[in-house]
KEGUZA-992857 format. One record per residue (C-alpha): residue number from 1; x negated, y, z negated; residue in one letter. Coordinates in steps of 0.1 Angstrom, whole numbers, plus 5000, padded with zeros to 4 digits. Layout:
% KEGUZA-992857
i | east | north | up | aa
NUM | X | Y | Z | A .
...
***
This chain:
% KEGUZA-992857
i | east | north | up | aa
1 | 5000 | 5000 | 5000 | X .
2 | 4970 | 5023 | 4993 | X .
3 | 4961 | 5021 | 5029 | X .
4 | 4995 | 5029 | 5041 | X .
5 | 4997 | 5058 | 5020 | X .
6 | 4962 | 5072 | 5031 | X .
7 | 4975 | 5065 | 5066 | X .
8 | 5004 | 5079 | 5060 | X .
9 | 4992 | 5109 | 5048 | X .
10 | 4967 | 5114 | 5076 | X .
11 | 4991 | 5111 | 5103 | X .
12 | 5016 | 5140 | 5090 | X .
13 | 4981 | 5161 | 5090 | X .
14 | 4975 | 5153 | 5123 | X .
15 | 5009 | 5168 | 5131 | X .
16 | 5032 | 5135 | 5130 | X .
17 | 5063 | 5121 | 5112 | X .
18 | 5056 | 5090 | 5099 | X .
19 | 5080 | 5068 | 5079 | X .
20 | 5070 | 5037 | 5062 | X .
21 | 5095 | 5003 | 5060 | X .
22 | 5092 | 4966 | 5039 | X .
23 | 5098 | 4941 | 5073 | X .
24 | 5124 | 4920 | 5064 | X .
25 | 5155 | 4911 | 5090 | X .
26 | 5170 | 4945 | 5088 | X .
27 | 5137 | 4958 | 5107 | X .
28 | 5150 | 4957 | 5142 | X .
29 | 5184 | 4967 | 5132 | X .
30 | 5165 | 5000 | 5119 | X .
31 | 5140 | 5004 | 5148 | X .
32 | 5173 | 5002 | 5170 | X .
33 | 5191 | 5030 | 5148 | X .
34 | 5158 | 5051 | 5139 | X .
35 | 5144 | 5046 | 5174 | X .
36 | 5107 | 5061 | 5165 | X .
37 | 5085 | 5066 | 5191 | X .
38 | 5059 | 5037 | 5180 | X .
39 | 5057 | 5013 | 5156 | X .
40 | 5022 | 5007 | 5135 | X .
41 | 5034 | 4965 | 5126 | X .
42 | 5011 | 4953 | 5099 | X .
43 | 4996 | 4919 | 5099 | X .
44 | 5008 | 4913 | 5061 | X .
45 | 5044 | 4925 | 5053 | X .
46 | 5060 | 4926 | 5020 | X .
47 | 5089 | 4906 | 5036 | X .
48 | 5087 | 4888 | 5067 | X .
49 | 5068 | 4871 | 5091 | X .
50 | 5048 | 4902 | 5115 | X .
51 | 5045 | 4877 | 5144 | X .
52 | 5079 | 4868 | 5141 | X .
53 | 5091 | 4903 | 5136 | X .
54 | 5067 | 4915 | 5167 | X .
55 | 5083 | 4887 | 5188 | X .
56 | 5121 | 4902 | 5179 | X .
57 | 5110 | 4938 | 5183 | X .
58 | 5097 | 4925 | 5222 | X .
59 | 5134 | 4905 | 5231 | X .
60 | 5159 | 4930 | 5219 | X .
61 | 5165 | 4948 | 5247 | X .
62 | 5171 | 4980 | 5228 | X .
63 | 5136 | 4983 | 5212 | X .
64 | 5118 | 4965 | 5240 | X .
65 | 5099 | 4993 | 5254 | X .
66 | 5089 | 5007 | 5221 | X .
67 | 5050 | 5007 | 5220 | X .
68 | 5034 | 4987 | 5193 | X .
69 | 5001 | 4987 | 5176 | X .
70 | 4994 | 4956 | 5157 | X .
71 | 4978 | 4956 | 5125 | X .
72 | 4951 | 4930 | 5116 | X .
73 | 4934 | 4922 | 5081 | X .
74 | 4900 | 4913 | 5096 | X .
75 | 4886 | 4912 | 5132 | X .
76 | 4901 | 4881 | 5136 | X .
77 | 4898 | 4873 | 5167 | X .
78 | 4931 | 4843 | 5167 | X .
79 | 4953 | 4868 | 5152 | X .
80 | 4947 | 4895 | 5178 | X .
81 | 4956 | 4865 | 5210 | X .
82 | 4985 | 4858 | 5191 | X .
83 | 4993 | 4897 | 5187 | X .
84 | 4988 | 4907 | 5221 | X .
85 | 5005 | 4873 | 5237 | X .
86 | 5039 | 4883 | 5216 | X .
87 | 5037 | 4919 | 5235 | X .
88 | 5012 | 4943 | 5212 | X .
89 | 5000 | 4968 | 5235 | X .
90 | 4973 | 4975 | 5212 | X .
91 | 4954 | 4960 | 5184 | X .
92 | 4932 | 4976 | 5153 | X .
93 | 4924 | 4964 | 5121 | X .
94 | 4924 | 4981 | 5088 | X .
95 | 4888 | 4995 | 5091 | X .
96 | 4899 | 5019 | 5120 | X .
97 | 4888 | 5053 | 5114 | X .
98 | 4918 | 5078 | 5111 | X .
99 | 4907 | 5100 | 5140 | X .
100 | 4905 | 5072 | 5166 | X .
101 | 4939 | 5054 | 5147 | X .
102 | 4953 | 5091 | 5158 | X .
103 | 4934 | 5089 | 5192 | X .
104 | 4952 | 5052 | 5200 | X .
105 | 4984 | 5064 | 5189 | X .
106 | 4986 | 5092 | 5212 | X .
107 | 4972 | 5070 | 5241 | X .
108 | 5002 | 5047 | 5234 | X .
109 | 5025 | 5071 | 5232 | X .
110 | 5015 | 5083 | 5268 | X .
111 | 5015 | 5055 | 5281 | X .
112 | 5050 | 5045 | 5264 | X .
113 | 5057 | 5014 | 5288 | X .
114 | 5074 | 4981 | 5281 | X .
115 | 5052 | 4950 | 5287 | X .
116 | 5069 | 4935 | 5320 | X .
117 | 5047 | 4902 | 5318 | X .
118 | 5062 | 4897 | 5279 | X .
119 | 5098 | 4878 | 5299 | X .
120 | 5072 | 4855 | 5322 | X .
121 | 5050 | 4843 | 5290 | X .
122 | 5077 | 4833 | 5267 | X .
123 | 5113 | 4835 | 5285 | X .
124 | 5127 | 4813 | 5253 | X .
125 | 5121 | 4811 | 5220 | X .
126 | 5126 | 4773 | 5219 | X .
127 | 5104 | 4748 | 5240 | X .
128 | 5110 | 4708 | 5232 | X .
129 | 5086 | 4683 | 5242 | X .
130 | 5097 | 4652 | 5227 | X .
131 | 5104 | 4651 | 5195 | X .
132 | 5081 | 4685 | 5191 | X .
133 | 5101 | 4717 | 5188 | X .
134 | 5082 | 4748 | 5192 | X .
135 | 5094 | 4777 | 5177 | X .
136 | 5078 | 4810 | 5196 | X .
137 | 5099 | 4838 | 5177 | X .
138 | 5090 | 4816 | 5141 | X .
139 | 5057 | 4807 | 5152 | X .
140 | 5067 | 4773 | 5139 | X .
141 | 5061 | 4737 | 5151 | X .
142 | 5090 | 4709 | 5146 | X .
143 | 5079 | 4675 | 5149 | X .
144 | 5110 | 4653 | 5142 | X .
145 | 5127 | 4672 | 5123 | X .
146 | 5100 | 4681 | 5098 | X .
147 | 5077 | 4715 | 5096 | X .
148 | 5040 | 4712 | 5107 | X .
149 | 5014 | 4734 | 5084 | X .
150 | 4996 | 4745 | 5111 | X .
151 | 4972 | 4778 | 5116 | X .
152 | 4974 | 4804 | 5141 | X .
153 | 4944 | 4785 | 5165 | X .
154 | 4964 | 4748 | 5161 | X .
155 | 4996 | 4769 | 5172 | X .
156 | 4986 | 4778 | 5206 | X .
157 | 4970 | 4751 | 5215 | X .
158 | 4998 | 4730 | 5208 | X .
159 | 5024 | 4752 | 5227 | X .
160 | 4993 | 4753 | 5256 | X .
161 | 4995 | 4714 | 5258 | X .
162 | 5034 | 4714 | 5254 | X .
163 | 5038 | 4742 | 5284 | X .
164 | 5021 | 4722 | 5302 | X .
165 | 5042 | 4693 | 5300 | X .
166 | 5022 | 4662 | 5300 | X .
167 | 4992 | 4676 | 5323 | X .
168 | 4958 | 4678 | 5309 | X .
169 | 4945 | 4711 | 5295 | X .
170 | 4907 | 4713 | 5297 | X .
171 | 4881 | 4725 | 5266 | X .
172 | 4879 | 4756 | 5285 | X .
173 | 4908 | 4766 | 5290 | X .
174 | 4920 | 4761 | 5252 | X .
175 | 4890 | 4785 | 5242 | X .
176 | 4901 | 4807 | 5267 | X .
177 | 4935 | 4807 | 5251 | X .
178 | 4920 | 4812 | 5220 | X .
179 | 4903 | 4842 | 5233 | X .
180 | 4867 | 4831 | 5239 | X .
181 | 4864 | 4818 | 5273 | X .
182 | 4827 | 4826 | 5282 | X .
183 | 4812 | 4806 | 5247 | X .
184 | 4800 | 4775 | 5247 | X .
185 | 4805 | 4774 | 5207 | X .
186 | 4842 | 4773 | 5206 | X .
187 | 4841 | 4746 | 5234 | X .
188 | 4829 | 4722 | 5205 | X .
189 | 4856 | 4740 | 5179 | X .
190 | 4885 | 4730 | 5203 | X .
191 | 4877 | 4693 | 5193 | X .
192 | 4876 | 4706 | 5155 | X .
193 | 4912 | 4725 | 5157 | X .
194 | 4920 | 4691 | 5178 | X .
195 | 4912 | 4667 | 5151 | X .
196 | 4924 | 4686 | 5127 | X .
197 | 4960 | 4692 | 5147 | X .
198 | 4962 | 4652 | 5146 | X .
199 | 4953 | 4651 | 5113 | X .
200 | 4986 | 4670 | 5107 | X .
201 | 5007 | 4648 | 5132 | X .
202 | 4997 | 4619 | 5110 | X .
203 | 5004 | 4586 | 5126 | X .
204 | 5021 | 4602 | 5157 | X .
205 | 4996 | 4596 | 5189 | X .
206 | 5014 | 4631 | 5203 | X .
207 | 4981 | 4646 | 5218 | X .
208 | 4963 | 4623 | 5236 | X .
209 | 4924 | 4626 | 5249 | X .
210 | 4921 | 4624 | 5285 | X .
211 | 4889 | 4613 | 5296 | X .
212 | 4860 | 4640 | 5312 | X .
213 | 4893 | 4665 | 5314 | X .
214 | 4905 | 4674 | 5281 | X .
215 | 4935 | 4665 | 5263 | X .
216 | 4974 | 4664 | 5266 | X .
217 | 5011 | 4658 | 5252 | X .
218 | 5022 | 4625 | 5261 | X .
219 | 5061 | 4636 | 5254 | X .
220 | 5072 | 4597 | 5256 | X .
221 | 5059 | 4587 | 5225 | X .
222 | 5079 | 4586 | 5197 | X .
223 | 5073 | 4602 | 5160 | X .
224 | 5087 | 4592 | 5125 | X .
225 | 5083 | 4619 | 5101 | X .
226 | 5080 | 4596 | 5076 | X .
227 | 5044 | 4583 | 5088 | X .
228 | 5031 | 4623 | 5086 | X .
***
């Protein structure tokens, strides 16, 4: 909160109106009534899920076009793919300076122009694969009918395999979707996030390694939540 406040306070110097809000479900109902001419989204909200609350903000059609500046903790790199993927048109993270927080607002604000790739990446909220349900609003994985406790990294590259609906996904292209494409580091982390995802799945043989090409959803084989 100290942050918001010194933000807060820095913006109405710099000749803005800022007003401050908790998240919750009422959020889009008040952008829609308050229509403000950007929202500063927060990675951690006193109530709420940000990524699900950016995802909302993008597929109302009345608060669509509002620009949105994403909020992260850290430079974490996951958080900022998953940030700009759900429609942020920018990202900073709490070390920002004020003057260049003020510099990116004003560029937004110019700019002021809905993200028309946001309906081509995620057209529904719900994909099924099987007896996976992927939640894209929720940011939530459903494997037969039970929850999966998965991070940011094991989210997307679960929904990659799923959108790609049985085909294999290569190394590369998961660290690409995990926003390090040109590293040959992360090419040996995919296996980690990979073992780990399975881990999770328990006894269920959902991702499958596909020899010299990667890996990939086999969406015929059957899970009991009862073995994860």
């Amino acid at each position: 909160m100290e942050t918001v406040s010194r933000w807060s306070d820095h913006l109405k110097r710099d000749g803005f109106r800022p007003s401050t809000g908790q998240g919750g479900p009422a959020l889009v109902d008040n952008l829609r009534l308050l229509r403000p001419a950007l929202v500063l989204l927060g990675r951690r909200l006193p109530q709420g899920d940000c990524f699900e609350l950016l995802a909302r903000i993008r597929m109302n059609k009345e608060t669509a076009d509002l620009p949105i500046i994403f909020i992260c903790d850290q430079e974490d790199e996951t958080d900022q793919v998953v940030a700009f993927r759900l429609g942020a048109n920018d990202v900073v993270t709490k070390t920002v300076s004020l003057r260049i927080l003020s510099a990116r607002i004003r560029l937004q604000l110019r700019l002021g122009r809905p993200d028309p790739a946001f309906p081509l990446r995620f057209p529904e909220r719900f994909l099924q694969v099987g007896d996976l349900l992927l939640d894209f609003w929720g940011h939530q994985a459903i494997l037969a009918g039970a929850p999966l406790p998965l991070t940011p990294s094991e989210f997307l590259l679960l929904a990659l395999l799923a959108q790609n609906h049985g085909n294999s996904v290569s190394r590369k292209e998961m660290a690409a979707a995990l926003g390090k494409p040109e590293e040959t580091g992360p090419l040996r982390r995919i296996d980690s996030h990979i073992k780990a995802l399975r881990q999770k799945l328990g006894n269920c043989q959902l991702v499958q390694t596909v020899q010299r090409k990667g890996y990939r959803i086999n969406p015929e084989i059957s899970c009991d939540t009862t073995t994860h």
